[in-house]
C-alpha positions as CSV (number, residue, x, y, z in Angstrom):
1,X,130.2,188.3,161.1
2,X,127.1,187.5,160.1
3,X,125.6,184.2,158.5
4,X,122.1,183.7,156.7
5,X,121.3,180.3,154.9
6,X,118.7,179.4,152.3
7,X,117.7,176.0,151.5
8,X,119.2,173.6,148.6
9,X,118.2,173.3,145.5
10,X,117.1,170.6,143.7
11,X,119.9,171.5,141.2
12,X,122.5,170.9,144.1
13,X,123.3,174.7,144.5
14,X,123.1,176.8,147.5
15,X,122.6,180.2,148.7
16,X,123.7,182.1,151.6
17,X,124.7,185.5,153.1
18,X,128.0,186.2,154.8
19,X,129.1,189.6,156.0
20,X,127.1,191.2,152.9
21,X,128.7,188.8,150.4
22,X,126.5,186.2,148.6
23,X,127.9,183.0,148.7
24,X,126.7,180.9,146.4
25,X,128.0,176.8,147.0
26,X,128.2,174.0,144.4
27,X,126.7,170.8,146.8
28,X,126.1,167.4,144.8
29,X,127.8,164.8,146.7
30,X,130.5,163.3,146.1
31,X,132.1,165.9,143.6
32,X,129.8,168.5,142.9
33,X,129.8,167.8,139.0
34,X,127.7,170.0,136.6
35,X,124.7,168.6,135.4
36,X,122.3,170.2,133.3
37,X,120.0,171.4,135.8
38,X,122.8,172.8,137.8
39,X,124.4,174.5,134.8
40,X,121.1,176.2,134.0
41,X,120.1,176.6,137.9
42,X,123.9,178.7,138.2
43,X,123.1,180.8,134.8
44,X,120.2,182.0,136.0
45,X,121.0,182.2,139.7
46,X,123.3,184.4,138.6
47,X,121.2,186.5,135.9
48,X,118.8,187.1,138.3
49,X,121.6,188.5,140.7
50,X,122.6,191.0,137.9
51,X,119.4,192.3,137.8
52,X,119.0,193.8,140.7
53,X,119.4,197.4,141.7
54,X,122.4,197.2,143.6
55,X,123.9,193.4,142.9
56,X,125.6,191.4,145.5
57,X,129.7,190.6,145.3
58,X,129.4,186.9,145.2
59,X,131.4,183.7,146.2
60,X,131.4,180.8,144.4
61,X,132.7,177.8,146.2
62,X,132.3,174.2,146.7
63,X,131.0,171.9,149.3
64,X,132.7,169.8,150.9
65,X,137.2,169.5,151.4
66,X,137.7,167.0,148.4
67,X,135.9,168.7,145.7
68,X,135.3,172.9,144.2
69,X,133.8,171.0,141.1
70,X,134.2,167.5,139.1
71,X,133.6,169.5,135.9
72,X,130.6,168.4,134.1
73,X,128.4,164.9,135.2
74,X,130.1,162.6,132.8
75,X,127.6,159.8,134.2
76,X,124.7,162.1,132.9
77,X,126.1,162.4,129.3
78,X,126.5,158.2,128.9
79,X,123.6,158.1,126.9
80,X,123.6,161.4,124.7
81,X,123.9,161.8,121.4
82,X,126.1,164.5,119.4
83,X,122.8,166.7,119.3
84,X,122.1,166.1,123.4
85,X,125.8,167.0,124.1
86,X,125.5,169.8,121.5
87,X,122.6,171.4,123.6
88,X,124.9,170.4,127.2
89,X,127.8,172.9,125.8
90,X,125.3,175.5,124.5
91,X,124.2,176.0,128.2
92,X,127.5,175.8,129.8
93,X,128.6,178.1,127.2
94,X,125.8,180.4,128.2
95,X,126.9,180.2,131.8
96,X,130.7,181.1,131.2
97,X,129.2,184.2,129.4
98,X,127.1,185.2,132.5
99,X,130.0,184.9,134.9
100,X,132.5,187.0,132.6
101,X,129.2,189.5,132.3
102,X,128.6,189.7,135.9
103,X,128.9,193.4,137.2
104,X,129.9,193.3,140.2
105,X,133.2,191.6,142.3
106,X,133.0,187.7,141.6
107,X,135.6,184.8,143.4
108,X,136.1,181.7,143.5
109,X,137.1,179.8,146.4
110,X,138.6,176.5,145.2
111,X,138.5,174.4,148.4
112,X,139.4,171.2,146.4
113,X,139.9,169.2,143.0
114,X,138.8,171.7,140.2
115,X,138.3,170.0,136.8
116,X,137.2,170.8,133.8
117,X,134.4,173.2,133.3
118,X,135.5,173.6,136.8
119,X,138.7,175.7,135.7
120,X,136.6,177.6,133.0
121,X,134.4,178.6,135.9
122,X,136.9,180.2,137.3
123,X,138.9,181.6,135.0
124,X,136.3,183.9,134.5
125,X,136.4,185.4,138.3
126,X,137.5,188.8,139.1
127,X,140.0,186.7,141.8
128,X,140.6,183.1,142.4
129,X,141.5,182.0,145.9
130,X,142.6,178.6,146.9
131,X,143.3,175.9,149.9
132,X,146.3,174.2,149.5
133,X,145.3,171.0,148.7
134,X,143.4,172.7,145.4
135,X,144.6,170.7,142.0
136,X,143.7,171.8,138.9
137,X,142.9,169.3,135.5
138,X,141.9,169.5,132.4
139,X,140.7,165.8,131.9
140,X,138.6,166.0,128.5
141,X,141.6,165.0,125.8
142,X,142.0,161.2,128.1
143,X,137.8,161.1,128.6
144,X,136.6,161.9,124.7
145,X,135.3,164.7,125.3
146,X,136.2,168.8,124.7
147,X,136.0,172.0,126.6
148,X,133.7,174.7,125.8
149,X,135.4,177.0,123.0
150,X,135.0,179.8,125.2
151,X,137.0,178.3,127.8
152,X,139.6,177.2,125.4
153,X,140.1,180.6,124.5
154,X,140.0,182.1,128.4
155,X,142.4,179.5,129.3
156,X,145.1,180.5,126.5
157,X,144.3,184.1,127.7
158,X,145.2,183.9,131.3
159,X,148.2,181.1,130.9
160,X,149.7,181.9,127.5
161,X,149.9,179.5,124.5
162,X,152.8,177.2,126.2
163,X,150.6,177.0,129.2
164,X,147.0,176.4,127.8
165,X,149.0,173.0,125.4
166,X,150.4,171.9,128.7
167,X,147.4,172.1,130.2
168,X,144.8,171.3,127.6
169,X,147.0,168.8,125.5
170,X,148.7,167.2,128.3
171,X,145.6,166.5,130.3
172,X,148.3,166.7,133.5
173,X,146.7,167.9,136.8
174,X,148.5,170.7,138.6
175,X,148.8,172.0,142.5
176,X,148.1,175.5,143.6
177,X,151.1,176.6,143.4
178,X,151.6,175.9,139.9
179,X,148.5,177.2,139.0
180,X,149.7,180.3,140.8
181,X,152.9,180.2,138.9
182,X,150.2,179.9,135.5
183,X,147.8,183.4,137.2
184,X,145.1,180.5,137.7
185,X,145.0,181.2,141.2
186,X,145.9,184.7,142.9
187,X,146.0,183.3,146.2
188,X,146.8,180.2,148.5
189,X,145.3,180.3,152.2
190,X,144.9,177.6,154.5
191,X,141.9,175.4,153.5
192,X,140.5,176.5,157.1
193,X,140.7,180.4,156.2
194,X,139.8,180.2,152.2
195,X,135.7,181.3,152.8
196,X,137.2,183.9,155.1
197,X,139.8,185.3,152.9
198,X,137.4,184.9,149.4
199,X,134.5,186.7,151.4
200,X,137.0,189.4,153.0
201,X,138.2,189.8,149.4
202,X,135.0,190.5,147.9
203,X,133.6,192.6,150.4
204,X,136.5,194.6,149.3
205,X,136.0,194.9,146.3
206,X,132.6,195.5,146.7
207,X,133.6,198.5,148.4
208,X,134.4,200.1,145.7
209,X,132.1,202.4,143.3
210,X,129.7,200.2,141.5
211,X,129.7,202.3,138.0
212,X,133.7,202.7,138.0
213,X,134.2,198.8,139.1
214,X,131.3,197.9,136.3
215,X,132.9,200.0,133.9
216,X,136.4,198.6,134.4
217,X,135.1,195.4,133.9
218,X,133.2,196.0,131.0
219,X,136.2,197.6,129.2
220,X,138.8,194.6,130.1
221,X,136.3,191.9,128.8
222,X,135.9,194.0,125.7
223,X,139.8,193.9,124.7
224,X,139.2,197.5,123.8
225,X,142.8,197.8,122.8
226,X,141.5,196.7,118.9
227,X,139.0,199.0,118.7
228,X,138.9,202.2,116.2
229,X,140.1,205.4,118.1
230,X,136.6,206.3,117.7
231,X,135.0,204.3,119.3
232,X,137.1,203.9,122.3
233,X,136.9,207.8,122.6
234,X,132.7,206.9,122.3
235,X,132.6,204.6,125.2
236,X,135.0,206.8,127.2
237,X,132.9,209.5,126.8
238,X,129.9,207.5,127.5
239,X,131.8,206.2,130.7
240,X,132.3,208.7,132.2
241,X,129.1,211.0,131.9
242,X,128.0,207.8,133.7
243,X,130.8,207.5,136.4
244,X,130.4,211.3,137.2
245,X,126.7,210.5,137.8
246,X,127.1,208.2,140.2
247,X,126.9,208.9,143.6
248,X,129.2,206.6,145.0
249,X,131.8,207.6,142.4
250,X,131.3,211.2,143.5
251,X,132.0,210.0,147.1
252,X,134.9,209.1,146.6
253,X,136.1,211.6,144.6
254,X,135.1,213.8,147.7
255,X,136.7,211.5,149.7
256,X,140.0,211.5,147.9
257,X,140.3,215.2,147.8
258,X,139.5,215.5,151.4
């Protein structure tokens, strides 16, 4: 196994290497909540990461036992007006875009309370693991305020319409194994193994060719299902002149027929 740590941020995130994985932490004591400079400091953290040559798999986790994420700072938004909390959701908004654009294998490692923008997060991993003392709310209907549209819409995706009023409507916090039961969470480890398990995960998936894991994301995020026969024969075509380029897709090709 091997370990490298960067420093903090400002922002409250931070960056480190584990067995080729990046892992990248949400750390503002006490509950790692999502203020601006952290939303913007994850969006283009991650941006950044997707422009590179050969992008990492990444873990995004929490500091901490108690807390994956408090959602965002509601201390911070006391004193905003409609157009101050207008511009807050615009760049959460653009953050939940980066995560379901990311190319390569993303998890989340919920290692405590996830709330809020919190559950968007996450909802827009490739996998979600979890300890067993995870819980999962959506607090906004009983604090005034509203999830990002974008979530709203993931959420109903993943749980169903029953689900996302229960959850959304009800304001009712959940355990892990409920939000298993809901396809919040894929998997519940020991709170002691979840880094392990979310890193062994992604290194998995990482394993696999870039251009055909890239591709398959692309086309699920794209609900290509709608689309004119056309243009889904365009993109496959496209797809695959690319895939067949690749060199790690002609590995294993090689590899299966060997």
């Amino acid at each position: 196994m091997t370990t490298a740590s960067h420093d903090t941020s400002p922002s409250g995130a931070v960056v480190s290497e584990r067995d080729g994985v990046l892992v990248l932490t949400l750390n503002r004591p006490p509950a790692n909540a999502l203020s601006n400079s952290l939303v913007r400091e994850l969006t283009t953290t991650l941006e950044d990461l997707a422009d590179r040559p050969s992008p990492p798999a990444v873990v995004l986790t929490g500091a901490g036992g108690r807390f994956f994420c408090a959602g965002g700072d509601i201390k911070e938004a006391v004193g905003y007006d409609a157009e101050s909390m207008a511009e807050r959701m615009t760049s959460f908004h653009a953050l939940l875009c980066v995560l379901e654009n990311f190319p390569r294998p993303l998890v989340c490692a919920v290692n405590g309370w996830c709330v809020g923008g919190g559950i968007e997060m996450a909802l827009f991993a490739d996998a979600v693991l979890a300890s067993a003392q995870a819980r999962f709310v959506f607090p906004e209907i009983n604090h005034g305020m509203l999830p990002a549209v974008k979530g709203i819409a993931r959420v109903r995706e993943v749980v169903g319409d029953r689900g996302a009023r229960r959850l959304l409507l009800g304001g009712e916090s959940i355990d892990a194994c409920d939000a298993t039961s809901l396809s919040i969470v894929d998997q519940v480890v020991e709170q002691e193994d979840l880094l392990a398990a979310a890193v062994a995960h992604a290194r998995a998936a990482a394993a696999k060719p870039p251009a055909v894991f890239a591709a398959l994301k692309r086309a699920l995020r794209q609900e290509t299902a709608g689309w004119p026969a056309e243009e889904q024969m365009r993109v496959t075509a496209a797809d695959a002149r690319a895939i067949f380029d690749s060199a790690a897709a002609g590995a294993a090709r090689e590899a299966w027929h060997g």
